[in-house]
Kinemage of the C-alpha trace (Angstrom):
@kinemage 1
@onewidth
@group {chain A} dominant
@subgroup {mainchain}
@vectorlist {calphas} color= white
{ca unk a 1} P 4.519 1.576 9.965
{ca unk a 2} L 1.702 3.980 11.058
{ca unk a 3} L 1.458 5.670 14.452
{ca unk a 4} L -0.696 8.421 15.295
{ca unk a 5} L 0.140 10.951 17.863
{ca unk a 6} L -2.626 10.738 20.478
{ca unk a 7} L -3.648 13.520 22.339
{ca unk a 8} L -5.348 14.161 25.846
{ca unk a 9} L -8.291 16.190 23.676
{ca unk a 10} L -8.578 12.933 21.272
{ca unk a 11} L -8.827 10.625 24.747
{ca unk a 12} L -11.854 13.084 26.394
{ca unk a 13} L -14.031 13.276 23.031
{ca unk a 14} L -13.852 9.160 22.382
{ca unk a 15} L -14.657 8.623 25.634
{ca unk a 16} L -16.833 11.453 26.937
{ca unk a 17} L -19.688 9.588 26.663
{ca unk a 18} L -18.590 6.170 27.576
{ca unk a 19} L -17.158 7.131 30.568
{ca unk a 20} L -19.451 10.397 30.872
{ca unk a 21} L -16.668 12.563 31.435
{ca unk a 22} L -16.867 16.523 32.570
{ca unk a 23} L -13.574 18.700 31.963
{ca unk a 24} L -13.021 21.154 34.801
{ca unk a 25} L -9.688 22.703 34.571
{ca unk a 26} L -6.814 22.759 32.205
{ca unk a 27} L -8.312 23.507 28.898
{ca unk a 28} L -5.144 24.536 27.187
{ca unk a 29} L -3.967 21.188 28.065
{ca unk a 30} L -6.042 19.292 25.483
{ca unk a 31} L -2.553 19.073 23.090
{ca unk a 32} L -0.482 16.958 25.378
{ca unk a 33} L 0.528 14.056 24.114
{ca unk a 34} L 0.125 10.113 25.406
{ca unk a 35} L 3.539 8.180 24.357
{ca unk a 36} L 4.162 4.304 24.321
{ca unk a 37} L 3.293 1.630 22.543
{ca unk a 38} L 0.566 -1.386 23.187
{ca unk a 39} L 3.052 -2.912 25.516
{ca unk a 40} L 3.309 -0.202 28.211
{ca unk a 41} L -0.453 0.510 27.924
{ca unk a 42} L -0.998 -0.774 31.428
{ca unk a 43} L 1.403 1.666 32.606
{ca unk a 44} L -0.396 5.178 31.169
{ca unk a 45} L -3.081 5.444 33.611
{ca unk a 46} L -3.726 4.209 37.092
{ca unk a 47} L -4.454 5.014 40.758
{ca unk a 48} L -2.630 7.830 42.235
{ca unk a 49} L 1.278 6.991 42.532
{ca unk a 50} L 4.202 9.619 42.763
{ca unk a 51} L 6.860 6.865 42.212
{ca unk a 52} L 5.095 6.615 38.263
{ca unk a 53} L 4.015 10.719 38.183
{ca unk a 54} L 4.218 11.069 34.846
{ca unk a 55} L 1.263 8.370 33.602
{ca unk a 56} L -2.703 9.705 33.869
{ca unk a 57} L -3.662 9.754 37.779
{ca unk a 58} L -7.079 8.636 38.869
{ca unk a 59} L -8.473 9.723 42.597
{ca unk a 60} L -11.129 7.423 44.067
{ca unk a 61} L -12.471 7.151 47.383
{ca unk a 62} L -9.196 6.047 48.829
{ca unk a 63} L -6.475 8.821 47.442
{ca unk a 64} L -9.080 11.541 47.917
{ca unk a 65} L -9.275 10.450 51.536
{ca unk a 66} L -5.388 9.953 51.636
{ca unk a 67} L -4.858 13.401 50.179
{ca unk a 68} L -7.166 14.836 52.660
{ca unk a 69} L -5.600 13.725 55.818
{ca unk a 70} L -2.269 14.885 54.980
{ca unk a 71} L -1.752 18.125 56.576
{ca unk a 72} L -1.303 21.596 54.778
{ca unk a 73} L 2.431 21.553 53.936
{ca unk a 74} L 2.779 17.949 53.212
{ca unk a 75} L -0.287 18.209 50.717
{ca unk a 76} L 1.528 21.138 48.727
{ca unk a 77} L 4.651 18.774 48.844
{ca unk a 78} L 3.057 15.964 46.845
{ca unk a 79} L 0.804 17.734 44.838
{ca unk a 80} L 4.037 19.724 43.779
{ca unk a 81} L 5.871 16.417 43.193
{ca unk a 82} L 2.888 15.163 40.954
{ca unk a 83} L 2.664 17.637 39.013
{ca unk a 84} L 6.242 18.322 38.803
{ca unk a 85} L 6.422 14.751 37.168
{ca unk a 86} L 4.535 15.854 34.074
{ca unk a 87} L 1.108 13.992 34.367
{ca unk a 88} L -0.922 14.359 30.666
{ca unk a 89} L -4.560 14.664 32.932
{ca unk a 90} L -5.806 13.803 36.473
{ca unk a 91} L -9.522 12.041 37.038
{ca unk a 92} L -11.794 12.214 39.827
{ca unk a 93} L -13.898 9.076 40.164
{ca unk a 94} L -17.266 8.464 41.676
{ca unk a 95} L -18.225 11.901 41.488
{ca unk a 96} L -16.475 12.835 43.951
{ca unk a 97} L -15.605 16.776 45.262
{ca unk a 98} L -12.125 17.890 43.650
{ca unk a 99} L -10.032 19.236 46.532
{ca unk a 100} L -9.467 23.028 45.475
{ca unk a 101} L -6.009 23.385 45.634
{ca unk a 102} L -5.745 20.308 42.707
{ca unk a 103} L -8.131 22.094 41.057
{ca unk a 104} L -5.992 25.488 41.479
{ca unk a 105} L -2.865 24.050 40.223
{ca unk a 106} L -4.326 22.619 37.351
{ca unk a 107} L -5.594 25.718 35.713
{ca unk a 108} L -2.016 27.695 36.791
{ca unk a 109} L -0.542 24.681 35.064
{ca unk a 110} L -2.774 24.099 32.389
{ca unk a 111} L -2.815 19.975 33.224
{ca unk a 112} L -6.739 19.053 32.570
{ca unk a 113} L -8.235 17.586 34.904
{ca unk a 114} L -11.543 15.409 34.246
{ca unk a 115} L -14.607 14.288 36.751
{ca unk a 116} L -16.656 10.786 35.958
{ca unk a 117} L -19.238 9.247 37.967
{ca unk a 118} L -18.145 6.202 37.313
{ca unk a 119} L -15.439 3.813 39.883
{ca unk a 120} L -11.706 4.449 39.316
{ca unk a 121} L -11.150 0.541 38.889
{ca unk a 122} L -13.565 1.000 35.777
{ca unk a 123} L -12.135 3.992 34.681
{ca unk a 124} L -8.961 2.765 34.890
{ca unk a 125} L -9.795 -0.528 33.227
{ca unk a 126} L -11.298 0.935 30.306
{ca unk a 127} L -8.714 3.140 29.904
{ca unk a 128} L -5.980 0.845 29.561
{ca unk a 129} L -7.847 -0.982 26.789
{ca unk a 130} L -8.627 2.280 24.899
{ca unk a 131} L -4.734 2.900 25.190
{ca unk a 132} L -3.166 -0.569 24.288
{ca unk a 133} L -5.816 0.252 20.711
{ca unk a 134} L -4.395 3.444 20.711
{ca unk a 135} L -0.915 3.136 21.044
{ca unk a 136} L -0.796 0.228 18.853
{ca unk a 137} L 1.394 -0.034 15.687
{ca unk a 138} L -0.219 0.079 12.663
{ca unk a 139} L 0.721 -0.876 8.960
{ca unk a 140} L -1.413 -0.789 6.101
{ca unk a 141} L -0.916 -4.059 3.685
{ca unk a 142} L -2.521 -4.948 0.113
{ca unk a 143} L -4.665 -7.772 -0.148
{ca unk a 144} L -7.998 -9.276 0.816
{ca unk a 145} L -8.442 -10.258 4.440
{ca unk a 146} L -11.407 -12.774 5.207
{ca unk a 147} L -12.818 -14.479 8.098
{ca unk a 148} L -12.471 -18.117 7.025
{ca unk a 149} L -13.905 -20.875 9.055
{ca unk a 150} L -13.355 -17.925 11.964
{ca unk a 151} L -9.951 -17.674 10.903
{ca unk a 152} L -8.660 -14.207 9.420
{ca unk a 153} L -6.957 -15.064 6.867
{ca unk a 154} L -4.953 -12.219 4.138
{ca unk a 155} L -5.195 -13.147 0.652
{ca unk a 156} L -2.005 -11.629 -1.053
{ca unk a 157} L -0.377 -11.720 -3.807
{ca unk a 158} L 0.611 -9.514 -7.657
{ca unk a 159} L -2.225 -7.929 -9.074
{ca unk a 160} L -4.315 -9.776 -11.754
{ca unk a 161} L -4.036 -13.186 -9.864
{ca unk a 162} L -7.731 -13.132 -8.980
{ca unk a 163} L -7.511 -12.293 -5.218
{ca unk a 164} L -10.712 -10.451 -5.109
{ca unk a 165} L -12.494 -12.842 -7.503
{ca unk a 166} L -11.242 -15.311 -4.863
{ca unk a 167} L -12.696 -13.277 -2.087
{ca unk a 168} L -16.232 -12.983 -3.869
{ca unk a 169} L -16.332 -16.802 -4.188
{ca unk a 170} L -15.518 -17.201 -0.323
{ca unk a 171} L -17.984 -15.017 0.362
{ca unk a 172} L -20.734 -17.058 -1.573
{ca unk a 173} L -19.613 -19.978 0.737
{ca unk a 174} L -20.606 -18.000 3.829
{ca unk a 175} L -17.273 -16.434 4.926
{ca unk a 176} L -17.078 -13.030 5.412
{ca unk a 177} L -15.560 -10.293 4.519
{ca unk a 178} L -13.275 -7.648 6.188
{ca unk a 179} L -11.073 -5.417 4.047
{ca unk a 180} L -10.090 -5.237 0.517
{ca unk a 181} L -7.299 -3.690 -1.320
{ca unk a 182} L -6.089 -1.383 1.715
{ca unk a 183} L -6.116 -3.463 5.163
{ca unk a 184} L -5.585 -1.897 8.639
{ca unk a 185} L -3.266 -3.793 11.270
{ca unk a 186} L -2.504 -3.009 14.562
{ca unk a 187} L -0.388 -5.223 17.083
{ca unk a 188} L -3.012 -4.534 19.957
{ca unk a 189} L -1.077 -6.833 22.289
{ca unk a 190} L 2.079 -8.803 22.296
{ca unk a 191} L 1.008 -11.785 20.765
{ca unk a 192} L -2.192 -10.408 18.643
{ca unk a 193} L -2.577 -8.758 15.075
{ca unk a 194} L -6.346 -7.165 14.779
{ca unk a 195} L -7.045 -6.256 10.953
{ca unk a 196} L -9.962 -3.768 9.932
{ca unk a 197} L -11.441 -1.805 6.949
{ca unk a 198} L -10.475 1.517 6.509
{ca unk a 199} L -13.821 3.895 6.835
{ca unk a 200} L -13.623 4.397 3.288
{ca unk a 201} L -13.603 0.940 1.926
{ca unk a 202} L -15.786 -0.084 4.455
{ca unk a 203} L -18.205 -3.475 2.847
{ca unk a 204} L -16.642 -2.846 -0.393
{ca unk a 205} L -15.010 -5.163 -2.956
{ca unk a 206} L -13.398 -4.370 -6.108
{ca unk a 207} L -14.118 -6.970 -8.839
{ca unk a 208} L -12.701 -6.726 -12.542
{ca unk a 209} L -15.273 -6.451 -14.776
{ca unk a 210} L -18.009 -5.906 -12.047
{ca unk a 211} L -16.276 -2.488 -10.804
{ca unk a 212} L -17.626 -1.822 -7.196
{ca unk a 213} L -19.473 -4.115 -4.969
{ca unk a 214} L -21.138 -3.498 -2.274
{ca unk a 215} L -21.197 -6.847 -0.225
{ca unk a 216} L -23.323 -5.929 3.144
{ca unk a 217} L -26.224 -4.542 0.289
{ca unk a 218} L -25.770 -8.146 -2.128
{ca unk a 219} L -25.350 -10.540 0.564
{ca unk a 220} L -26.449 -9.152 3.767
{ca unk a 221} L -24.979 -7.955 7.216
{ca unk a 222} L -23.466 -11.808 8.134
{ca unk a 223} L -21.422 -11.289 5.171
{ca unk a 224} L -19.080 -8.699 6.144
{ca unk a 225} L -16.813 -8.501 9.672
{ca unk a 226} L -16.078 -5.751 11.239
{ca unk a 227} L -12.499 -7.059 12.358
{ca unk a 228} L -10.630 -9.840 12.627
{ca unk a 229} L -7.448 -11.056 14.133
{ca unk a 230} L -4.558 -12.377 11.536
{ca unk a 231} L -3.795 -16.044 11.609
{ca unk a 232} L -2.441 -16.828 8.225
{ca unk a 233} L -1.577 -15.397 4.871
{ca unk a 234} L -2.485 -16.827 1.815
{ca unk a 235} L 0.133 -16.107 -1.269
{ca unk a 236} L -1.254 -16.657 -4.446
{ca unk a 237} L 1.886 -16.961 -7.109
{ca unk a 238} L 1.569 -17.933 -10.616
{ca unk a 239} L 2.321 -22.425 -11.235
{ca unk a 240} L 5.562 -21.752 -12.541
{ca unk a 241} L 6.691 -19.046 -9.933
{ca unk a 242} L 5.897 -21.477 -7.491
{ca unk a 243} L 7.414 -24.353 -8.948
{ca unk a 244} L 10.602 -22.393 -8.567
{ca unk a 245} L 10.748 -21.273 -4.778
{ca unk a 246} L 8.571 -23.661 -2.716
{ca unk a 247} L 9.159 -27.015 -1.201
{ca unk a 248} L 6.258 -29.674 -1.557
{ca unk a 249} L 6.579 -31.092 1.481
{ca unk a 250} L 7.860 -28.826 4.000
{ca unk a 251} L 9.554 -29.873 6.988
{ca unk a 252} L 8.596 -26.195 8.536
{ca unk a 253} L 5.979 -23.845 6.967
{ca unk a 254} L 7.327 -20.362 6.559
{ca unk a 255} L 6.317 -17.587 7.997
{ca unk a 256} L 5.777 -13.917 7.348
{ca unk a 257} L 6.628 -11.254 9.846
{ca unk a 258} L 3.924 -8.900 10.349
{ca unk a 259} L 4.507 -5.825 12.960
{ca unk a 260} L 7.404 -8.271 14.595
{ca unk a 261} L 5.560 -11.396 14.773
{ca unk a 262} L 5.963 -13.699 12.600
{ca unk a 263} L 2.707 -15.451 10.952
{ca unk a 264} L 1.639 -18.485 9.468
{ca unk a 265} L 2.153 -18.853 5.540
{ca unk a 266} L 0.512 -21.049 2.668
{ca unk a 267} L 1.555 -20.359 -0.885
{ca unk a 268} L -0.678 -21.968 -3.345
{ca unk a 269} L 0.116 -21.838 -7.252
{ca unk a 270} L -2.825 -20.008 -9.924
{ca unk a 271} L -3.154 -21.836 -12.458
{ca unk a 272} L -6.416 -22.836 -15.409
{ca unk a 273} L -9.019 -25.660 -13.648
{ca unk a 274} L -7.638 -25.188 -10.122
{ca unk a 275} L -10.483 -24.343 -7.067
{ca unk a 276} L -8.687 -21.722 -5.110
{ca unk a 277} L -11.280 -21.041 -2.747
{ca unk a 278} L -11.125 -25.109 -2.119
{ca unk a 279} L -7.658 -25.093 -1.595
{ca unk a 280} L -7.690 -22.372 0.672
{ca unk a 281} L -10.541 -23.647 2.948
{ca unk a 282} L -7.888 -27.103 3.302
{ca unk a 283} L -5.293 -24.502 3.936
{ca unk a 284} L -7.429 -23.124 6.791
{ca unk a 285} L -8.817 -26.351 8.083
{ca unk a 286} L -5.078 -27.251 8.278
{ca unk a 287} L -3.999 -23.836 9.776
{ca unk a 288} L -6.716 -24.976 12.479
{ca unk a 289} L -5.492 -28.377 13.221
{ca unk a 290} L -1.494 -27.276 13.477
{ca unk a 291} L -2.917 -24.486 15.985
{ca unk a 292} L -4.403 -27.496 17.977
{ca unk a 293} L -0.750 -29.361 17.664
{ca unk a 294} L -2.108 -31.695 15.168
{ca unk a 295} L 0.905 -32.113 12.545
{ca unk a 296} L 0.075 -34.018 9.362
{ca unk a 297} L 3.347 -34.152 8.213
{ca unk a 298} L 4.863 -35.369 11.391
{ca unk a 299} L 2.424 -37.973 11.720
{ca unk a 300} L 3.155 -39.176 8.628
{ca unk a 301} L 6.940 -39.473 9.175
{ca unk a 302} L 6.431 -41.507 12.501
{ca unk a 303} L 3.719 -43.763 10.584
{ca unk a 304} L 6.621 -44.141 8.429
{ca unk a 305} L 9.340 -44.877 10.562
{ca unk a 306} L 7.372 -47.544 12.751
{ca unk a 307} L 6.762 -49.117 9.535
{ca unk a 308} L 10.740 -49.253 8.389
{ca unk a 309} L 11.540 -50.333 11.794
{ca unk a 310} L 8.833 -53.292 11.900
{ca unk a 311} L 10.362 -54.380 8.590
């Protein structure tokens, strides 16, 4: 499981320009670090609040005007409890003047302290979703992940069962492609798995026999995705493997745990004369219908027992 320290510099230079931010005071600050995960995004940045100190503090209209009716000694008391709580950066929204003595303690204390234009609601709002991207766990996993029918969909299984051959001929159906070999996943929310392409493998597919393929240049820009969030995996096993492990009617479908959730699994057997990619567009189109509550199987065991108990 990946996770990549993230820094107050790394925050300012992705969103300097989307947020079209100015840093004033602090420089030396740039290394401190933003900890968490996805799930206490929401709780890294907000408005001004000394009860949550240590979290990044944004000043609008209303804290600026708070902070400037307090009078002298009661303004050094809760500037010295902010900062005394550790805050990675302070903002001031809507271009508003930075009071000097913030600005003072900043540099002494080397906690940067950024200016945008922009409303703190915004600021703050875009922030949190930067964060809960940011602070997301990762894991890298080996396979083919495809946008099926608008379902992302992870092709795995041991090398030499055809998987990319598999994704080429999904492709030439008009399903698209998002990673092969190496895919990125990150957990962005408690409930969501969002896979990408790694910069370097971005639009490429491996082929035996064909080498390197460059699927945006073949088959044009609606061929590829740029991400996609994980529904099922598809495990491709060899007919006898299979034969072995799996039930052919399952009461349940399994399940494979991916960054502590578990997801949907379909395990279809390789073997001479079989369409794969047919199988796996059923899969899907079955995926789709069990995500709706439509059960096949279940549906098929009432049909059953109405007809044993009408006998």
């Amino acid at each position: 499981m990946l996770q990549t320290p993230l820094t107050i510099q790394r925050l300012y230079d992705d969103n300097r320009e989307s947020l079209q931010l100015g840093w004033f005071a602090g420089f030396p600050g740039g290394e401190r670090l933003i900890s968490g995960d996805v799930s206490s995004a929401a709780d890294q940045v907000g408005h001004l609040n000394l009860i949550h100190p240590g979290r990044i503090q944004v000043f609008g209209h209303q804290e600026i005007n708070y902070y400037q009716r307090l009078k002298v000694n009661t303004r050094t008391h809760v500037i010295g409890e902010l900062i005394a709580g550790g805050p990675p950066a302070l903002i001031i929204a809507q271009g508003l003047e930075t009071p000097p003595d913030i600005l003072a303690i900043c540099d002494e204390q080397n906690i940067p302290l950024f200016s945008t234009p922009l409303p703190a609601a915004q600021v703050i709002d875009f922030l949190r979703v930067y964060l809960s991207k940011k602070l997301a766990q990762r894991i890298i996993m080996h396979g083919v992940f495809m946008d099926v029918l608008g379902v992302g969909v992870l092709i795995t299984g041991d090398s030499g069962l055809g998987k990319s051959e598999l994704g080429l001929e999904l492709i030439s159906r008009s399903h698209g492609l998002v990673a092969d070999d190496a895919v990125e996943f990150s957990r962005i929310a408690p409930n969501m798995i969002e896979g990408r392409c790694p910069p370097l493998l971005q639009n490429l597919l491996e082929v035996r026999g064909l080498g390197l393929l460059d699927i945006k240049a073949i088959f044009g820009e609606t061929a590829v995705r740029r991400k996609m969030r994980l529904k099922l995996i598809v495990h491709l096993v060899r007919r006898n493997a299979l034969e072995e492990e799996v039930e052919r009617l399952p009461f349940l479908f399994p399940t494979e745990d991916v960054l502590g959730l578990p997801v949907r699994k379909v395990v279809i057997p390789v073997a001479a004369g079989r369409n794969i990619a047919v199988l796996l567009e059923a899969a899907v189109r079955n995926t789709i219908l069990q995500l709706r509550g439509i059960d096949t199987l279940q549906e098929f065991m009432e049909r059953q027992r109405l007809a044993m108990s009408g006998d």
